[in-house]
C-alpha positions as CSV (number, residue, x, y, z in Angstrom):
1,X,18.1,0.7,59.6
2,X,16.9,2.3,56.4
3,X,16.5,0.5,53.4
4,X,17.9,1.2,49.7
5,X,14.6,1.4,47.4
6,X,15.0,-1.1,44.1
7,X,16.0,0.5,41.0
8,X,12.9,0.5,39.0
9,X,14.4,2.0,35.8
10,X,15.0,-0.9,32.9
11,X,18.3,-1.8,31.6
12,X,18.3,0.2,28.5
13,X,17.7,-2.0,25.2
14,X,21.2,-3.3,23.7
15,X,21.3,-2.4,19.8
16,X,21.5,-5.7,17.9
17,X,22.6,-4.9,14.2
18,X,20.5,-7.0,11.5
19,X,22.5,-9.2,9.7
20,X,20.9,-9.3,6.5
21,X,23.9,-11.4,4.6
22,X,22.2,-14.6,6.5
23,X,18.8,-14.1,5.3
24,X,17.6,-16.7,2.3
25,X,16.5,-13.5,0.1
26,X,19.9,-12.0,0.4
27,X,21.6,-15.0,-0.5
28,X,19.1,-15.7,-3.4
29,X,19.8,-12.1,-5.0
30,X,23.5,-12.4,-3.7
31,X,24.4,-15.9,-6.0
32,X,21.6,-15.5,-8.8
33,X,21.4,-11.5,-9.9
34,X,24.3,-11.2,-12.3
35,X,23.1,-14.4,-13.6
36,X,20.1,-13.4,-14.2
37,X,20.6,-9.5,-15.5
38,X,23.2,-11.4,-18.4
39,X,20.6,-13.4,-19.5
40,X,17.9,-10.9,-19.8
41,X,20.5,-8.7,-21.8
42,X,21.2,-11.4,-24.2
43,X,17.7,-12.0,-24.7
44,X,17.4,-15.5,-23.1
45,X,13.8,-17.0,-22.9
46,X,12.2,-13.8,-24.4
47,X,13.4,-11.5,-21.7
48,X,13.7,-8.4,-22.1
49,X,16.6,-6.0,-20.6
50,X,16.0,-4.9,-17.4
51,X,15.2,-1.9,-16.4
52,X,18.4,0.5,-15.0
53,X,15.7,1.5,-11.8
54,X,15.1,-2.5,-11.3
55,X,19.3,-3.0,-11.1
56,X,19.7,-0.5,-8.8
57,X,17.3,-1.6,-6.6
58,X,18.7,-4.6,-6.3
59,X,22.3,-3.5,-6.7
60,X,21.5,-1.0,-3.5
61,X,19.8,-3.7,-1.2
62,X,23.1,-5.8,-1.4
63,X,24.6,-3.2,0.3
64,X,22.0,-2.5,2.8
65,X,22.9,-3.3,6.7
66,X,26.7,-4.5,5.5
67,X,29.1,-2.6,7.2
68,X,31.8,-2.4,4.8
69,X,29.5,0.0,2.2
70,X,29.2,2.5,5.1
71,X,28.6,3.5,8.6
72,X,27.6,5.7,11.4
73,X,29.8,5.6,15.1
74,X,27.5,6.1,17.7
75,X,28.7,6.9,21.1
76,X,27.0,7.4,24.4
77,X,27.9,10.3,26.2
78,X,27.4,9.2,29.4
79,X,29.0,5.5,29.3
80,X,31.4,6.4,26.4
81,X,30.3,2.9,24.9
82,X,30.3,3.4,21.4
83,X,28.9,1.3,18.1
84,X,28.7,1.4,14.5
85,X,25.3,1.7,12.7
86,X,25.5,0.5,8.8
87,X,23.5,2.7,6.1
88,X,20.4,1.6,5.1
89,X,19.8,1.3,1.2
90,X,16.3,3.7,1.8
91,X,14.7,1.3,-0.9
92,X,10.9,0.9,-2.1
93,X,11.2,-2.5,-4.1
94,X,13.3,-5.5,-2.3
95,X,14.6,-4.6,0.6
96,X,12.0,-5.8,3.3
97,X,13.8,-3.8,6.3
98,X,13.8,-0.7,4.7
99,X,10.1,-1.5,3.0
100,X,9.2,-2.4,6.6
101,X,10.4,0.8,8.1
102,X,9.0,3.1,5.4
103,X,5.4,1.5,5.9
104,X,5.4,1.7,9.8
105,X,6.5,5.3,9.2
106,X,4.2,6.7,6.8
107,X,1.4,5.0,9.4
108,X,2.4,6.9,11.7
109,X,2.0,10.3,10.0
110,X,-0.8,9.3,8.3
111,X,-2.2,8.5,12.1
112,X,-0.7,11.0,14.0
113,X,-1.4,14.2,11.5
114,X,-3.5,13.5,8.4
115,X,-6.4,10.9,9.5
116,X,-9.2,12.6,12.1
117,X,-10.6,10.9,14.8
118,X,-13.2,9.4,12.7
119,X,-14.1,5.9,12.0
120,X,-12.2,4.5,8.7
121,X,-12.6,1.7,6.2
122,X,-10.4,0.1,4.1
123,X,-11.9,-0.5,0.5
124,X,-10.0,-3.1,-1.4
125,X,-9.9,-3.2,-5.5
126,X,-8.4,-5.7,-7.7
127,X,-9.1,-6.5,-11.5
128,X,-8.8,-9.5,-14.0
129,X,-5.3,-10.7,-14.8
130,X,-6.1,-10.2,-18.2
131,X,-6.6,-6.2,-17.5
132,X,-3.9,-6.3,-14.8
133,X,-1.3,-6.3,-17.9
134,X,-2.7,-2.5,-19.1
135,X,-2.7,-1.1,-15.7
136,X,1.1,-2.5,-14.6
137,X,2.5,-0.5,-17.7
138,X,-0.1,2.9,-17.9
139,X,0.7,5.5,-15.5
140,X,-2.2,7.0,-16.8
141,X,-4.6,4.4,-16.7
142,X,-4.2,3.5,-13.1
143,X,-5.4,6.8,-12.3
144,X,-7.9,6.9,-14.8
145,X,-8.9,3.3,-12.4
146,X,-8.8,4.5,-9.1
147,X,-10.5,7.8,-9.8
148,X,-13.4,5.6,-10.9
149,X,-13.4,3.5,-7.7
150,X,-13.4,6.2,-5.7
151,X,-16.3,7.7,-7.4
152,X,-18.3,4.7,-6.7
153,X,-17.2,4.2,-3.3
154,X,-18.1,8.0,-2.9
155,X,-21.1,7.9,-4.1
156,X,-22.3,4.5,-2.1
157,X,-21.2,6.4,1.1
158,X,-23.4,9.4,0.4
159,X,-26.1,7.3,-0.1
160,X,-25.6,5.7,3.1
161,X,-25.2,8.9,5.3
162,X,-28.1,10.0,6.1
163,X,-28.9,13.9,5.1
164,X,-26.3,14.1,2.5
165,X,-26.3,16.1,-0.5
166,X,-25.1,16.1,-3.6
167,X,-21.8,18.1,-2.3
168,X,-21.0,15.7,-0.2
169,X,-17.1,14.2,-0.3
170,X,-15.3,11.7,1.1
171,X,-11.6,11.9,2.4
172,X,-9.7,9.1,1.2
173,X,-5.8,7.7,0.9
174,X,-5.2,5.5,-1.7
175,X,-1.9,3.4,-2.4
176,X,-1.3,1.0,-5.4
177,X,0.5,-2.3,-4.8
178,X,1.9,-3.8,-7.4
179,X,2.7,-7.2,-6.0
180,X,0.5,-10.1,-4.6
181,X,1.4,-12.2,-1.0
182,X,4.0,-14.3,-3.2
183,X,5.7,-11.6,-5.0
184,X,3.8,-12.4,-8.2
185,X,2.6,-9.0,-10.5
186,X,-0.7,-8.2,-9.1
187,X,-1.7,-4.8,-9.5
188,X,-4.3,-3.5,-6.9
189,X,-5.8,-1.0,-4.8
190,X,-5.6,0.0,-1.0
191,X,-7.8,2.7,-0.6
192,X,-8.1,3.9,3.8
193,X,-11.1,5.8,3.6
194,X,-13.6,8.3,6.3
195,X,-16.3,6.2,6.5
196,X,-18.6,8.7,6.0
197,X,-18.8,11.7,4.0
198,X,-17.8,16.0,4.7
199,X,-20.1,18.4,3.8
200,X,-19.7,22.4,4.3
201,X,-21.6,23.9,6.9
202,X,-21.9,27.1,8.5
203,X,-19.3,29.7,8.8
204,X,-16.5,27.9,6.7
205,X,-16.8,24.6,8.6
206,X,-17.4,21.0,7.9
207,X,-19.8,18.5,8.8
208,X,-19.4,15.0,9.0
209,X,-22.0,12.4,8.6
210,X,-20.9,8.9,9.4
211,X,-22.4,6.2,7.1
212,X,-24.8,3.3,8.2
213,X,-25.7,0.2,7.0
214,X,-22.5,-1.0,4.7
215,X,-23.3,-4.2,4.4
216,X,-22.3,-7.4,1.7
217,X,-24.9,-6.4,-0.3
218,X,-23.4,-3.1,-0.5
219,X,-20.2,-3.7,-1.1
220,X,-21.6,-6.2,-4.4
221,X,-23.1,-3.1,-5.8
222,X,-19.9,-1.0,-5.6
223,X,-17.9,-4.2,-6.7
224,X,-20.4,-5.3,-9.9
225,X,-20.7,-0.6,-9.9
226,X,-16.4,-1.1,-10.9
227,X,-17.0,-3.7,-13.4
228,X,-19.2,-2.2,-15.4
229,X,-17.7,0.8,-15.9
230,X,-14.4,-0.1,-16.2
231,X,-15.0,-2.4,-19.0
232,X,-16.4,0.6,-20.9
233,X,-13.1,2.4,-19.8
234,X,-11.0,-0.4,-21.5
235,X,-13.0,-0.8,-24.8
236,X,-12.6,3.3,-25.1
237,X,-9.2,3.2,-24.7
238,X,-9.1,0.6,-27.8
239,X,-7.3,-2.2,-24.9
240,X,-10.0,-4.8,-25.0
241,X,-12.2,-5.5,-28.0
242,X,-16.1,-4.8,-27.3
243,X,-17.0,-8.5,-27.7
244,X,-14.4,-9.9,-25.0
245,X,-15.9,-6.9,-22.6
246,X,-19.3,-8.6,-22.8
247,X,-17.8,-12.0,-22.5
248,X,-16.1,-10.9,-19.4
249,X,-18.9,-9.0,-18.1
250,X,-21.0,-12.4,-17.7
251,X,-18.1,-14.5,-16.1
252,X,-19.7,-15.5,-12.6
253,X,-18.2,-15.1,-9.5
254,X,-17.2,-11.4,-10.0
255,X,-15.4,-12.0,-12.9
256,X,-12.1,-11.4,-12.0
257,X,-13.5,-8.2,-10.1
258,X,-12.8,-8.3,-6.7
259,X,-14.0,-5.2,-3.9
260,X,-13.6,-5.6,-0.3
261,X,-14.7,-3.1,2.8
262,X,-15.1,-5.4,5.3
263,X,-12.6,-4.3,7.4
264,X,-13.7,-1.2,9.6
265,X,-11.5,0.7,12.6
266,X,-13.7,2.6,14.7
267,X,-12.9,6.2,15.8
268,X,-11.8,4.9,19.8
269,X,-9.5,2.3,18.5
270,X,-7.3,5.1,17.3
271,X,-8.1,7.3,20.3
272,X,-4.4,6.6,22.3
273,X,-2.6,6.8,19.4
């Protein structure tokens, strides 16, 4: 008597639409942002007007997921079982679906075709609230920042790959967040970098020397490295008087000045990506 072998094929995954009108940030923006966008036009508590990109943010994330702003049908072509698929809103500032599936996608590229397999650090930079202020509202200046941190962290990576010269490089990827874990302005800098630097070689190619020895001590040099200099940055730029730059030079514990590069992904963790 033969014997039918067991399906081994999983049931294939139902689509569950999000329902974001039930979330407590929906709701929030939902009941509060007309509210709130009147006062800030009348000038309530020192307000002032909000900006017509901030509105349509918001305006666009209330219609995010909801079915009545828009749709796709979908249809399977081999059950005929068919469903609709509401627009997304596509947003970079309050819609934490559409945030989420933005970062999980530029990981992926960033993984799968701009990152080697090479081990990779993650150097963290964040300033004094005081200087946060200038950098939220410069375009400029936050460049003029993270070119200098990069610098340093450039140069503390040559010095800690053995053979280097002085045209060695480092690859790097650097995004600015402008918020802190609570939503509150806090302006600071993700920087994914090769730990290691690139040097040109023979024939048109590249070497890469991996650094050694990044330890705490380090990582205070680059960190106390970024105050210094970015203090002088400020007092050029006529933003904080030369007397305040000393004052805040001598504040203990960092000052404000915070660097991290403690966290470290090794070249095999990445390997069956």
């Amino acid at each position: 008597m033969g014997i039918e072998p067991r399906a081994t094929e999983a049931a294939p995954a139902r689509y569950r639409p999000r329902r974001p009108c039930r979330s407590v940030l929906y709701r929030c923006v939902q009941a509060h942002l007309e509210t709130w966008l009147a006062l800030c036009s009348d000038g309530h508590d020192d307000e002032a007007p909000v900006p017509a990109y901030v509105e349509r943010e918001f305006r666009r994330y209330l219609d995010c997921g909801i079915l009545a702003h828009g749709f796709a049908r979908a249809r399977c072509g081999q059950c005929g079982h068919d469903f609709l698929i509401a627009f997304s809103c596509k947003g970079r500032g309050v819609c934490p679906s559409c945030n989420a599936r933005r970062m999980v996608a530029t990981a992926a590229h960033l993984t799968d075709h701009v990152l080697p397999d090479l081990p990779v650090r993650q150097w963290v930079l964040a300033v004094p609230k005081r200087l946060r202020y200038f950098l939220h509202r410069d375009a400029g200046l936050q460049g003029a920042a993270l070119r200098l941190f990069l610098r340093l962290v450039e140069q503390c990576l040559r010095a800690h790959s053995p053979g280097s010269g002085s045209a060695a490089r480092l690859g790097a990827v650097a995004f600015i967040h402008r918020f802190g874990s609570s939503l509150n302005a806090h302006l600071h800098f993700h920087c994914v970098v090769i730990d290691g630097v690139f040097e040109p070689a023979a024939a048109g190619s590249i070497m890469f020397t991996a650094a050694t020895g990044l330890d705490a001590n380090t990582i205070a040099w680059v960190q106390a490295q970024v105050r210094r200099r970015l203090l002088r940055v400020f007092v050029r730029r006529g933003l904080l008087p030369r007397d305040d730059a000393r004052a805040m030079a001598q504040w203990a514990h960092g000052g404000g000045f915070s660097v991290d590069g403690s966290v470290r992904i090794e070249a095999a963790d990445r390997a069956g990506r």
